[in-house]
C-alpha positions as CSV (number, residue, x, y, z in Angstrom):
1,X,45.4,25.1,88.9
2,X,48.5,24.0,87.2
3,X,51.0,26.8,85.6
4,X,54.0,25.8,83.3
5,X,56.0,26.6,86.0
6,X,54.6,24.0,88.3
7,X,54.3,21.3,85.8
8,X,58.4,22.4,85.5
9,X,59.1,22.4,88.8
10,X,57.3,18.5,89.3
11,X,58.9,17.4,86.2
12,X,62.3,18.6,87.3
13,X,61.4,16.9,91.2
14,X,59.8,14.2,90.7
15,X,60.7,12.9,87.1
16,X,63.9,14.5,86.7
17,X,62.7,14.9,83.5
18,X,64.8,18.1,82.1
19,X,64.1,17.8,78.4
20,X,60.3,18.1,79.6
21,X,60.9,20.6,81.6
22,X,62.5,22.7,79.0
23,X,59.4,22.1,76.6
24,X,56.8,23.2,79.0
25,X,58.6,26.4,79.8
26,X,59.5,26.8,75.7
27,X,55.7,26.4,74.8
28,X,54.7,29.0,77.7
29,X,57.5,31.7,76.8
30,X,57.3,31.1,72.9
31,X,52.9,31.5,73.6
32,X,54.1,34.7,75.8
33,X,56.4,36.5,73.0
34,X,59.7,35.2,74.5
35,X,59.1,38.0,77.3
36,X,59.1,36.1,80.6
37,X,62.8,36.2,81.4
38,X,61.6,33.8,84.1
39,X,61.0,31.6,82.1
40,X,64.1,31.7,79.3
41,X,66.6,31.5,82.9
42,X,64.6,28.4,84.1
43,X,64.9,26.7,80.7
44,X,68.5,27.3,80.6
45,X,68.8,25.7,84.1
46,X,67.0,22.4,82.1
47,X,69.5,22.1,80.0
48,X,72.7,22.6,82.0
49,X,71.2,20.1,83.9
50,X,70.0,17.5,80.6
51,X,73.8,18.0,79.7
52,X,75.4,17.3,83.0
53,X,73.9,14.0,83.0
54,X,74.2,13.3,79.6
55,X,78.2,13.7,80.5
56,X,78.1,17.0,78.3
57,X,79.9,19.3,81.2
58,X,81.3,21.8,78.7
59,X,77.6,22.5,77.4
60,X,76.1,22.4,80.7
61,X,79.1,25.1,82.2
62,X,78.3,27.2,79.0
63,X,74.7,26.9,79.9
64,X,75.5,27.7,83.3
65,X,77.7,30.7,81.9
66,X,74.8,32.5,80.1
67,X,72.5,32.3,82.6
68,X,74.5,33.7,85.3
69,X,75.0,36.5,83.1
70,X,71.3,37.0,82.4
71,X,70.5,36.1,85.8
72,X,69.9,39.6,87.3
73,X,67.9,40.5,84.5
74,X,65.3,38.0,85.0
75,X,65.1,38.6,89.1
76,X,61.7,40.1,89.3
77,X,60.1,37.3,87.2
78,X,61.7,34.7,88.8
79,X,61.0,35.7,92.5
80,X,57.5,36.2,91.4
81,X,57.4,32.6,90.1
82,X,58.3,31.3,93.6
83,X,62.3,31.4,93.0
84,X,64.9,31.8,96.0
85,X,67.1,33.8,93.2
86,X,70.1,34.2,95.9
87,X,70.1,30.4,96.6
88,X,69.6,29.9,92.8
89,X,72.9,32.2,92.4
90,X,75.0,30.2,94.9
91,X,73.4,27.2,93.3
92,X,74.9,27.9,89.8
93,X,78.3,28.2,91.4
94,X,77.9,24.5,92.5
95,X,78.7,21.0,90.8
96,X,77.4,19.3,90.2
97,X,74.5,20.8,89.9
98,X,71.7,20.5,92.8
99,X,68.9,18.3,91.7
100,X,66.2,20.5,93.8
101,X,64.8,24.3,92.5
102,X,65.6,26.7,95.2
103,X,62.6,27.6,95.6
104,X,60.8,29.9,98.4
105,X,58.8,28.5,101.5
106,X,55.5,29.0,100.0
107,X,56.3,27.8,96.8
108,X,58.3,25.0,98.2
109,X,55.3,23.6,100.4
110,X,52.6,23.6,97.3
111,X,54.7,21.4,95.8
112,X,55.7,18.8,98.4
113,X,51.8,18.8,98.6
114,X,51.8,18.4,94.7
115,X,54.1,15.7,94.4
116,X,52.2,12.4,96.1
117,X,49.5,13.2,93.1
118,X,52.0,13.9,90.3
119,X,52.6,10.9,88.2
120,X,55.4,8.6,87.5
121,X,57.1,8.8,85.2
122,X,57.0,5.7,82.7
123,X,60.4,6.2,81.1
124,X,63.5,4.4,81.7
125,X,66.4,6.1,82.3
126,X,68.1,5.9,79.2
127,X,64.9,7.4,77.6
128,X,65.5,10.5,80.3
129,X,68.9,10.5,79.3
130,X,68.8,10.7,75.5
131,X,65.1,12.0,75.8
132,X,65.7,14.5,72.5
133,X,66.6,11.5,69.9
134,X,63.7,9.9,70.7
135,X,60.8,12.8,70.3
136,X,59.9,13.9,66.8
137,X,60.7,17.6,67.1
138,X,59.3,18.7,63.4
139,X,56.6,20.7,64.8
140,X,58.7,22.5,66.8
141,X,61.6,23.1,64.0
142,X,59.3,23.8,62.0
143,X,57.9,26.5,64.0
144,X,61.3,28.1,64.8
145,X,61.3,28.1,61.0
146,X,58.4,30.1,60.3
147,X,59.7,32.7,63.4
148,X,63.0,33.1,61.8
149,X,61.3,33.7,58.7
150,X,58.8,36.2,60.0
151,X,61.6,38.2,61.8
152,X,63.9,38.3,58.6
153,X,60.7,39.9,56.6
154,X,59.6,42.7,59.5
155,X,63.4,43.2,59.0
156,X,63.6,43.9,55.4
């Protein structure tokens, strides 16, 4: 069985593919209530690293920034996803940033075993790189939309 987590994780090993990976884990933790704190850290982590490699270092530090303040918060959700969290501290104190998760054994060895069946990736790497101005991202605007809408009217 695959998880968003594991499809992230092979996307972010195999395919490097970080704009991906932060739309798998959005999908799961927008169809969860925008609990899994988990999930919110490891999408930040996508997009530090989407920015470092688009030569963005200032938005991939800031990245880096917030999560390392939400970082404690989202421990329990994170080891339970298969996360080294102190190696994934220390990582976010490195730079560049490390291209592998810090993942536990167990977690670690499902996936080598996952990646010979995972597929390659099709893209070139200036698709990977400037991955976001080539999707169309209306449905997903356009569902951050209606949220925002929805949260100013339980407001009023």
């Amino acid at each position: 069985m695959s998880t968003p987590f594991i499809q992230y994780t092979l996307l972010f090993e195999c395919h490097a593919d970080y704009f991906e990976c932060h739309e798998v884990l959005e999908e799961a933790w927008q169809d969860g209530g925008r609990e899994d704190l988990g999930y919110a850290a490891l999408i930040q982590y996508a997009v530090a690293h989407y920015h470092a490699r688009r030569g963005n270092t200032p938005g991939a530090k800031k990245s880096i920034a917030a999560l390392q303040q939400k970082l404690t918060l989202a421990v329990t959700e994170l080891e339970a996803l298969g996360i080294d969290t102190a190696t994934f501290a220390r990582d976010l104190e490195r730079w560049p940033l490390p291209e592998a998760l810090p993942l536990n054994e167990a977690t670690r060895q499902r996936i080598e075993r996952l990646k010979p069946t995972f597929e390659p990736t099709t893209l070139t790497f200036d698709e990977l790189v400037h991955k976001h101005m080539y999707r169309d991202r209306t449905p997903v605007v356009t569902e951050r939309l209606r949220a925002l809408e929805a949260r100013k009217k339980a407001r009023r």
